[in-house]
Every structure is written in structure tokens, then in C-alpha cells.
C-alpha positions as CSV (number, residue, x, y, z in Angstrom):
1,X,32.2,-6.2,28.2
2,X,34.1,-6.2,25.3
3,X,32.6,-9.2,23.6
4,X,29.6,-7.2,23.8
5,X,30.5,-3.9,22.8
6,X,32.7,-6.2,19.6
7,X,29.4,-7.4,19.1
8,X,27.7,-4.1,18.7
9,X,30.0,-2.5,16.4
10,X,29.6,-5.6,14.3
11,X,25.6,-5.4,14.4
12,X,26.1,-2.0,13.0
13,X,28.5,-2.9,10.8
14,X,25.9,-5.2,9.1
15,X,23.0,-2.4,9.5
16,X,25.3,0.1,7.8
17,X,25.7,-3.0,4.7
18,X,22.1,-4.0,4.5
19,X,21.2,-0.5,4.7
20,X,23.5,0.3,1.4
21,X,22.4,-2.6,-0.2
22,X,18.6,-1.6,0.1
23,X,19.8,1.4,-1.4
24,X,21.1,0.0,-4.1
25,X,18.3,-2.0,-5.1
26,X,15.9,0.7,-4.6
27,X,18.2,2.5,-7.6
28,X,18.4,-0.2,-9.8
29,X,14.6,-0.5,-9.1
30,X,13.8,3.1,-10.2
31,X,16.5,2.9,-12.7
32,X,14.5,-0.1,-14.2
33,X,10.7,1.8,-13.9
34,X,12.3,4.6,-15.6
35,X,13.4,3.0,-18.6
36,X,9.9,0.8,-18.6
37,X,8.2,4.4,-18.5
38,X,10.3,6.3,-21.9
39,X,9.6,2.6,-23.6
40,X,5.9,2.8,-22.6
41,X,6.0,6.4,-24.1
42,X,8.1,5.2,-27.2
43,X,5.1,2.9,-28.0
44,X,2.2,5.5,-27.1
45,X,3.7,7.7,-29.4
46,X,4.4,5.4,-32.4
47,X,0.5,4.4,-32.4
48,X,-0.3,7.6,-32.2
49,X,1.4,8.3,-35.4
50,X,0.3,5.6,-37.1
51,X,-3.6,6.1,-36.0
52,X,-3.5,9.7,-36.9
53,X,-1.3,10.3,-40.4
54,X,-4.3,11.6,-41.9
55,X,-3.7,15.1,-40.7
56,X,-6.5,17.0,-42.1
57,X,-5.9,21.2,-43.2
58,X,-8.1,23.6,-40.9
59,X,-8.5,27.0,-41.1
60,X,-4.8,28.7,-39.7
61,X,-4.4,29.6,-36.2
62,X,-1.8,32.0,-34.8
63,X,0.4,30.3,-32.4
64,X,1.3,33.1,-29.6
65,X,4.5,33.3,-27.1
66,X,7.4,31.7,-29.3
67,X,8.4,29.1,-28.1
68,X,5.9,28.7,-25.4
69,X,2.0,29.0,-25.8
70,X,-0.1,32.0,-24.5
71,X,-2.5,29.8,-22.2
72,X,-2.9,30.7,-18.3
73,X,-2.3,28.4,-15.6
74,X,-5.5,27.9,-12.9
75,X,-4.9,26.3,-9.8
76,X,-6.5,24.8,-7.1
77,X,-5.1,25.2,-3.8
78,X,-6.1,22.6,-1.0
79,X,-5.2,21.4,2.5
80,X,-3.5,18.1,4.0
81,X,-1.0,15.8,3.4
82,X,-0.6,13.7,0.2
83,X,1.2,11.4,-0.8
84,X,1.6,10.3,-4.9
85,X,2.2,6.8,-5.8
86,X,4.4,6.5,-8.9
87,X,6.5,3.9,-10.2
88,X,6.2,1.4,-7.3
89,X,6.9,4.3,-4.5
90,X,5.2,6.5,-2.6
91,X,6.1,10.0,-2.3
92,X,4.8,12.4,0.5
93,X,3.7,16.0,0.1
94,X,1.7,18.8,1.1
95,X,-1.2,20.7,-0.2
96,X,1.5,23.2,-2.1
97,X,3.2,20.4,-3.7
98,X,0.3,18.4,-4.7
99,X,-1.3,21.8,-6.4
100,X,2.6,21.8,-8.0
101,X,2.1,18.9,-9.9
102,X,-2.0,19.2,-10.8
103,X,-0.5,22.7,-12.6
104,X,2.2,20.6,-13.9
105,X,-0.7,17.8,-15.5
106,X,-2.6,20.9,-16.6
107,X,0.0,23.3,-17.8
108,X,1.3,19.9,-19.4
109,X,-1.7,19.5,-21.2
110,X,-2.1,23.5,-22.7
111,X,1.0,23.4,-24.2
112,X,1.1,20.0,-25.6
113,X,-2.8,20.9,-27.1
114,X,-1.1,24.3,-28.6
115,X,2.1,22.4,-30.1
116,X,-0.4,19.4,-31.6
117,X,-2.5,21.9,-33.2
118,X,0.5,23.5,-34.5
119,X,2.2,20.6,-36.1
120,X,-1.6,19.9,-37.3
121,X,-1.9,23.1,-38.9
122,X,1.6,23.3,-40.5
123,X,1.3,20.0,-41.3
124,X,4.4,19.4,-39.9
125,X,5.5,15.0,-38.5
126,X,3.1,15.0,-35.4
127,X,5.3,13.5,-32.8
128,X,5.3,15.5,-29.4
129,X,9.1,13.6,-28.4
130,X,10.5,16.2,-30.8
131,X,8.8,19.2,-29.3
132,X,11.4,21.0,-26.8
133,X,8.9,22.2,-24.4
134,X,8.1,18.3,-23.9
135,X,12.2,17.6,-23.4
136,X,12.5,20.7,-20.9
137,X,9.3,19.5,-19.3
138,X,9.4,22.7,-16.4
139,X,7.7,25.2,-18.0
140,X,5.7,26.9,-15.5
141,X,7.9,24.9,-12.7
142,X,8.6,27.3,-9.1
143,X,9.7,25.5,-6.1
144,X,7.5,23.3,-3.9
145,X,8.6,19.9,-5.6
146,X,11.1,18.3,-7.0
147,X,11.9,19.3,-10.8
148,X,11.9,15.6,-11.8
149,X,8.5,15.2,-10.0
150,X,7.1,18.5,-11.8
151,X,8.4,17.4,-15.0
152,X,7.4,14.1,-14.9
153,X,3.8,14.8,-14.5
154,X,4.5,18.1,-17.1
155,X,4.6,15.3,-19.3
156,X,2.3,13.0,-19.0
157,X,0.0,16.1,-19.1
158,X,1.6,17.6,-22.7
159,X,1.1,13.7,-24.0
160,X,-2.2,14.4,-23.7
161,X,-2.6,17.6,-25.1
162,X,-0.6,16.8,-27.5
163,X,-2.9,14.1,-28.8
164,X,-6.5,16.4,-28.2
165,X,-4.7,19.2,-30.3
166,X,-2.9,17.5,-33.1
167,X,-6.6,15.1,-33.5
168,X,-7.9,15.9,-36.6
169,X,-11.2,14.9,-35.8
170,X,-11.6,18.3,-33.1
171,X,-11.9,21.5,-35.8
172,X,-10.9,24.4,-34.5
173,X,-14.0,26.1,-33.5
174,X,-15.2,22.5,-31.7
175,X,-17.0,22.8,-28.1
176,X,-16.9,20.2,-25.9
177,X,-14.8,17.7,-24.2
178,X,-11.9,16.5,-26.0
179,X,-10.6,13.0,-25.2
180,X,-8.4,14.2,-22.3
181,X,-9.1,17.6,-21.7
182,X,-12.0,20.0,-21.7
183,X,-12.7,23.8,-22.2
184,X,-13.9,25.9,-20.1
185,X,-14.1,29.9,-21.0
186,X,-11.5,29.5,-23.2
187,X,-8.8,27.6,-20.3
188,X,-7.8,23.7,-21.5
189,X,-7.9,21.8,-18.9
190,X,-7.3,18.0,-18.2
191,X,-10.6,16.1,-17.6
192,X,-11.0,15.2,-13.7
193,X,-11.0,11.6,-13.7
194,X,-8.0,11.7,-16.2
195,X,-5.9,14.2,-13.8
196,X,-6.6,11.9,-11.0
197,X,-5.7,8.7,-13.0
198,X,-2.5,10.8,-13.5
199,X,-1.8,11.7,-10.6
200,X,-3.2,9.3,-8.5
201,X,-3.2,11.3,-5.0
202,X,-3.9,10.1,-1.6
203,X,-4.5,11.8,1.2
204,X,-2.9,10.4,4.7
């Protein structure tokens, strides 16, 4: 009986290890994606600049809000379970979550189009790493998911923006789609099949 019950403790023992060491390499893991994502950026970023120096001087556009942009948030409420694949895990949700980070992809991509058109205009370095409101990354964030989550995806949206609005070929009384976003009575918002690409959301 004690053999046995020495035995058990020991099993657990080595549960409780493996378990920690799992752990482990699931953080050096995200730790590695993480770094592999800000270099991917780095990159997407410096051929942006270099594709786009030729900043070309539109008529002026007032830039409301301060800091911020005066753009209004739509979103598209849902129902079910998701789950978001993103840096080789899966993370589960529900239907007020995954409407968190679609408003965080679109959001993402109003402001970024309002800072790219204001760097355009002012013909201030276009480079959307500088921009605060990219570094904060939760502007329009409320509870429902994880900041890091929201901002991640805040992001990849502004990126995006970022790129339509500082793109000197779009003139400033252009209609249509942009390259990753569209208009639509006067809301920006990201292009479906680029928000899904994004996002990349399953239902389970």
C-alpha cells in the first residue's frame, strides 16, 4: 500500500514537471512568434517607405479630434463560438469578443487612414511605427477581450490604413475601394476578404 501510494505521488510529481515544462516552451514559443511578428512589421514598413517617398501635395484636409481621428466605429454583432488562430494557437471566444476585435481591424484601419493622410498632407516621414495611436494600439478598446488581443489586431488594421491614406495615388475626393479598405457613406472600412485574412475566424 505504500509502494503504491509512493508511486502516485511520484506520478504526479512528474505530471506537475512535464506540465511546467510545456509551459515553458509554449512561452518561449510565443515569445519567439512575437519577435518574428515586430520583424515582419519592421520589413513591411521599410518597403513601404521606400515604394512610396514620392509623397505627392493634395489639397489640405483638417484633421479632427487631436490626437485621435473623428471617424465612427460600426459593428456587427453575431452569434456562436469562435475561436481566432494567431501565431500557431488557437484562441476561443464568443460572438462579443469576436465583434471586439473586427472593431479593433476596423477602428485600426480609420485611424491609421486619418494619420497616413496626415503625414501625406504635411508632408511629414510616412512611417506609421512612429504614430502613438499605433504604439497605444486600444483606442476604442472596452472589455470583452484581452487588451493584447484588441491591440494586436488594432494594429494590423492601422497598417493598413495607414498605407490606403498616406498612398499618393488615392486624391482626396477618390471613390472607390482602396487597397485594403473601402468607403461607404463616408465610414472606412476594411475590405471583407482582407478583415477575414486578418482575422481569420472560425466557428466551432
Amino acid at each position: 500500500m505504500v509502494a503504491v501510494f509512493g508511486t502516485s505521488k511520484a506520478a504526479v510529481a512528474q505530471g506537475n514537471r512535464d506540465g511546467q515544462k510545456q509551459d515553458r516552451k509554449a512561452d518561449k514559443h510565443q515569445d519567439k512568434a512575437d519577435k518574428e511578428r515586430a520583424k515582419a512589421d519592421q520589413q513591411r514598413q521599410t518597403e513601404w517607405t521606400r515604394r512610396n517617398t514620392r509623397i505627392v501635395n493634395t489639397r489640405n484636409t483638417r484633421v479632427v479630434g487631436g490626437t485621435y481621428y473623428n471617424v465612427q466605429p460600426t459593428v456587427t454583432v453575431t452569434t456562436g463560438r469562435y475561436r481566432i488562430y494567431r501565431n500557431g494557437r488557437y484562441y476561443n471566444t464568443d460572438n462579443t469578443g469576436a465583434d471586439m476585435l473586427r472593431q479593433a481591424v476596423n477602428e485600426g484601419y480609420r485611424q491609421g487612414f486619418a494619420a497616413g493622410r496626415s503625414d501625406r498632407h504635411g508632408r511629414r516621414n510616412i512611417s506609421w511605427s512612429n504614430n502613438n495611436v499605433y504604439r497605444t494600439g486600444t483606442y476604442g478598446y472596452s472589455n470583452g477581450v484581452d487588451r493584447s488581443q484588441y491591440q494586436y489586431y488594432f494594429q494590423q488594421g492601422f497598417q493598413r490604413g495607414y498605407q490606403d491614406g498616406s498612398n499618393s495615388q488615392y486624391q482626396d475626393d477618390y471613390v472607390g475601394n482602396y487597397q485594403y479598405g473601402y468607403n461607404e457613406g463616408g465610414t472606412l472600412n476594411v475590405l471583407g476578404a482582407i478583415l477575414n485574412e486578418v482575422l481569420n475566424i472560425q466557428t466551432y
